[in-house]
Structures are given as structure tokens and as C-alpha cells.
N, C-alpha and C positions, 0 to 999 in steps of 0.2 A: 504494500500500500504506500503511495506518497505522501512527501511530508503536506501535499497541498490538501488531498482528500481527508486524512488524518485530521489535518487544523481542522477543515469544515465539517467534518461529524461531530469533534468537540465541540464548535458553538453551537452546533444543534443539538449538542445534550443539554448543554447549560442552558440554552433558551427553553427547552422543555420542562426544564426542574427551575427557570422562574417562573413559568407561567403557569404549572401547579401548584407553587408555591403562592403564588396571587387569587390564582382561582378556587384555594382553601381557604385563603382568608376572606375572600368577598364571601364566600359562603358563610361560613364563622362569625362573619360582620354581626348578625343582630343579637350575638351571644358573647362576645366578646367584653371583657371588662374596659372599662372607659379609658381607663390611664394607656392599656393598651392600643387600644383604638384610635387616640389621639396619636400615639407616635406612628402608627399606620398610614393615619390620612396624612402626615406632616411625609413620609414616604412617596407614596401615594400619589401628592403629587407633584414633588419634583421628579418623579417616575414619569409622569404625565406630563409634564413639563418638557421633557427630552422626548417623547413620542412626537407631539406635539410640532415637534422641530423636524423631525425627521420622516413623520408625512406631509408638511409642506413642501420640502423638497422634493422627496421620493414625487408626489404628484405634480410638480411642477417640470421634473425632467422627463418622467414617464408619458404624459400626457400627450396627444397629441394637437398639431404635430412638433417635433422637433425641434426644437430649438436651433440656432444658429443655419438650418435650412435654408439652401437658393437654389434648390431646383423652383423652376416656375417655367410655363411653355413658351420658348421664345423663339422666333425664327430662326430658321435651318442654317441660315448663311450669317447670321449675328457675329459680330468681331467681338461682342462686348456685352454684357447682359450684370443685371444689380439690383439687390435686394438693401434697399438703408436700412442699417441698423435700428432704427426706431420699430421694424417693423420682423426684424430678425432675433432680437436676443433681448434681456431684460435691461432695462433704464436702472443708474443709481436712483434717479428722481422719477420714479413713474408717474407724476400727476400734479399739476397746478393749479390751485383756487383761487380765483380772481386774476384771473391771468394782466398783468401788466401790458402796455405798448409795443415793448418787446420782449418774448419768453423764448430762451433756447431751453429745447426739452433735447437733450442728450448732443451730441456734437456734432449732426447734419442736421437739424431740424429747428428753425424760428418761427413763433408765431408771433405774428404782427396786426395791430390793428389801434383805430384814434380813438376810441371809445373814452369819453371822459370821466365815466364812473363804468368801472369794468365787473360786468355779470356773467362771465367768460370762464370755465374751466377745460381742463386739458389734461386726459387721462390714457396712458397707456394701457392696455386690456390684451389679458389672455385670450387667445382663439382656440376654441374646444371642437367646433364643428369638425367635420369628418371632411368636408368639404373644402375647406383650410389649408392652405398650404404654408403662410405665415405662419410665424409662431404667435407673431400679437398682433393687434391693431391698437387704432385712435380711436379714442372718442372725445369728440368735442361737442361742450353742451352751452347753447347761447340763450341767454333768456334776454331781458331788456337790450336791443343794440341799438345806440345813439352816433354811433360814429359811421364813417364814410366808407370804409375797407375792412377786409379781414382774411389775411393771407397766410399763410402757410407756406414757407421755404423749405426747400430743399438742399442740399450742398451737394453735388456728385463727385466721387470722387476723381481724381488726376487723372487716373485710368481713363478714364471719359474721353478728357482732351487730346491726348497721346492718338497722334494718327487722323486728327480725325478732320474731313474734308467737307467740299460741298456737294461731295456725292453720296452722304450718307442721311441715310433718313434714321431719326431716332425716334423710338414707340413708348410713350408711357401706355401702361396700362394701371385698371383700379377696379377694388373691389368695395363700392358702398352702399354705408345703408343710410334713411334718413325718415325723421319724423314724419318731414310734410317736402314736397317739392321746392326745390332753390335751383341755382344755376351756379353750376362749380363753371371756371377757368384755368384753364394751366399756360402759363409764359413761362416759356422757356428766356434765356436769360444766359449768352456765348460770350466773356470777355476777350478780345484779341486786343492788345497792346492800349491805346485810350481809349478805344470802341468798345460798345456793348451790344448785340444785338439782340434783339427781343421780337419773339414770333410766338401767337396769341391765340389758343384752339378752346372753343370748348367742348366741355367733355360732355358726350351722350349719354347721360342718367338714365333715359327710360331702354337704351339698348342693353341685346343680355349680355352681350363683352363690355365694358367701357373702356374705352381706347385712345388713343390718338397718336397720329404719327407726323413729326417738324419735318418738310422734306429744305434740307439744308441751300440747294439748288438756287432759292428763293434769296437768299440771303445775300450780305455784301462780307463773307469773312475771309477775313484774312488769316487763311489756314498757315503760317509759319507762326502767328504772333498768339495762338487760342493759349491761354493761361487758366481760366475757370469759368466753369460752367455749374448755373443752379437753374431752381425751376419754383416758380410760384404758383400756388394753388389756392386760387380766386375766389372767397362763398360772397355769392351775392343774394342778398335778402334772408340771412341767415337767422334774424331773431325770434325767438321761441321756436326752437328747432332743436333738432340730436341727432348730430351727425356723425356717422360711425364710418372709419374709413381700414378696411381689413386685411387690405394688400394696397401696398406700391410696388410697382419695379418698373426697369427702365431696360432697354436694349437699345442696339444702334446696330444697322447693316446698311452695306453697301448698294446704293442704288443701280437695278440692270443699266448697262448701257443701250442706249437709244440707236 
């Protein structure tokens, strides 16, 4: 026998003879003298205390889907394909109440908006559906909105800009849900040397893909000088609304030749 198998029947003796041991005393509980009983519960549940710990985890990795996952369906001939972190692995800060003018929620993601008294939260969320292919989503909850805008940044990484011309067409795609009907926007946003160029789609809510795709072609970039690239994502008429956004991701391919 090995020394691996070895170790692992030991702890499943030992787990066996605590949990008889627990489940004679829960039994024993309404017969049990007090003085004893109090040092049980005080047991008990710091026992409970550390279970406690270690089904949150156990259910937060086990769950699905996956964590850190970027498979998602992207075209055949894609150079470049990305899942942001917001939407892939857990936030130190998952969630802001009374969201300020501007919030970064993790290190590609700002939300933005003039609201002078802000009724605005901004919560990251586990994805449990089967369906799912993030591990999280957003949810963003608007009640009174007084201001002008309210957007939502993206940062793409370097990777992005590396190679990339005015023959490629890049695809957001998105998976949302929402109270009541609004009108998302997505701008794209290509810095090359003092130029910025920005190209303005909106997104089909009521289609069953939501999609869109920049075809680069249109543009005036200066493919030697691209240094960063983000993307803005527009809600227009968002107040008193809930809108749950469950997947991002981005790809970029090469346009056939004509």
C-alpha cells in the first residue's frame, strides 16, 4: 500500500470517529448535565465555525461554472479572443453602494456617471445557471437617476492593440438581463499617438445573441501609433431599473479580402 493511500484511509478513520463522536452527543444533548453541555456548545461551534469556512469555499470553487474560464464561442479565424476579469474570477471589492462619479470595480472596469445625489449600486454576482459560461456577472441597480450619463468602461488589455489593423473587425458580445427595456450603447474607444477614435453600435437587446461587431475599415487609424484600447457601455434611461449583465467578451478577426 502507499504512503498516499495509507494517509487517506487514516483521515477517513479519524473523520469517522469525529462524526460518531458528534452524533452521540447530539443525541445525548437532552440528557446531558449543563456544565457539560455548555462546554459542548462552546465546541460546537467553533467546530461550526470552520465548517462554515470551508463550505463556502468548497461551493464557490465546485460550483459551476469554473472559475477563471475563457472558453466562450468565438470565431474560427479570431487572432485574439477575452474574457475581463470582472466577469472571470472573484473581485477583492465585489460590490458598491452608492456608487460615486467614478467607481473602478476591480482593474479593467469604471463606472461612470453625473448623478448629483447617487442611488446607484454595483455588485458583482455568482453565475449558477447551467447555461453560464462566466463564472460571475454584474449587477447594476438604478433607482432615482438625475444625471445625464451612465457608463461603464472597459480596459482591454495590450494584447488587443499588438497587430492590430484596419482590417480587423472586432465583436463584443453580451449576455443581459433587465427589469424593464433601456437602450445599452457600446463605443469603442482606439488611442493611436494624440488621436482617439471612437465608433458607436448599439446593442440589440430584444435579439437572442446580443452582439456587435466595429469593422475597423471605417476608421482613420493609425495602425503603427495604436497604444490602448477600451470600450464604453452606454445605459440610456436606466432609472428604476436592474440590470444584470452575465457575460462580456471581446474577439477580433481579420476581415476576408474583397
Amino acid at each position: 500500500m502507499s504512503e498516499k493511500t495509507s494517509s487517506r484511509l487514516a483521515r477517513r478513520a479519524l473523520q469517522a470517529i469525529v462524526l460518531r463522536r458528534w452524533t452521540r452527543a447530539a443525541a445525548a444533548a437532552p440528557d446531558t448535565p449543563l456544565s457539560e453541555l455548555r462546554n459542548l456548545r462552546g465546541a460546537a461551534r467553533r467546530l461550526r465555525q470552520q465548517l462554515d469556512r470551508l463550505l463556502y469555499v468548497a461551493e464557490e470553487r465546485l460550483a459551476l461554472p469554473l472559475i477563471g474560464n475563457q472558453s466562450f464561442p468565438r470565431p474560427a479565424d479570431a487572432d485574439w479572443a477575452w474574457r475581463p476579469e470582472l466577469w472571470r474570477g472573484p473581485l477583492p471589492q465585489p460590490g458598491i453602494a452608492s456608487v460615486p462619479g467614478k467607481a473602478p470595480l476591480g482593474e479593467e472596469a469604471t463606472l461612470f456617471h453625473d448623478c448629483p445625489r447617487s442611488e446607484i449600486t454595483l455588485r458583482q454576482i455568482r453565475n449558477l445557471r447551467e447555461s453560464d459560461l462566466a463564472p460571475y456577472g454584474l449587477r447594476l441597480d438604478v433607482f432615482r437617476f438625475r444625471g445625464s450619463y451612465l457608463s461603464l468602461a472597459v480596459t482591454l488589455p495590450q494584447e488587443a492593440c499588438e497587430g492590430l489593423t484596419r482590417r480587423h473587425l472586432l465583436r463584443v458580445e453580451t449576455i443581459a438581463e433587465m427589469e424593464k427595456p433601456l437602450e445599452l450603447f457600446a463605443r469603442l474607444n482606439i488611442r493611436h499617438g494624440p488621436n482617439t477614435e471612437q465608433v458607436v453600435r448599439e446593442l440589440p437587446l430584444n435579439a437572442e445573441e446580443i452582439n456587435v461587431e466595429f469593422d475597423l475599415a471605417y476608421t482613420r487609424l493609425n495602425e503603427k501609433r495604436v497604444d490602448a484600447m477600451w470600450l464604453d457601455l452606454i445605459f440610456e434611461g436606466p432609472e428604476m431599473n436592474e440590470v444584470i449583465l452575465r457575460d462580456l467578451t471581446f474577439s477580433r478577426r481579420p476581415r476576408a479580402e474583397l
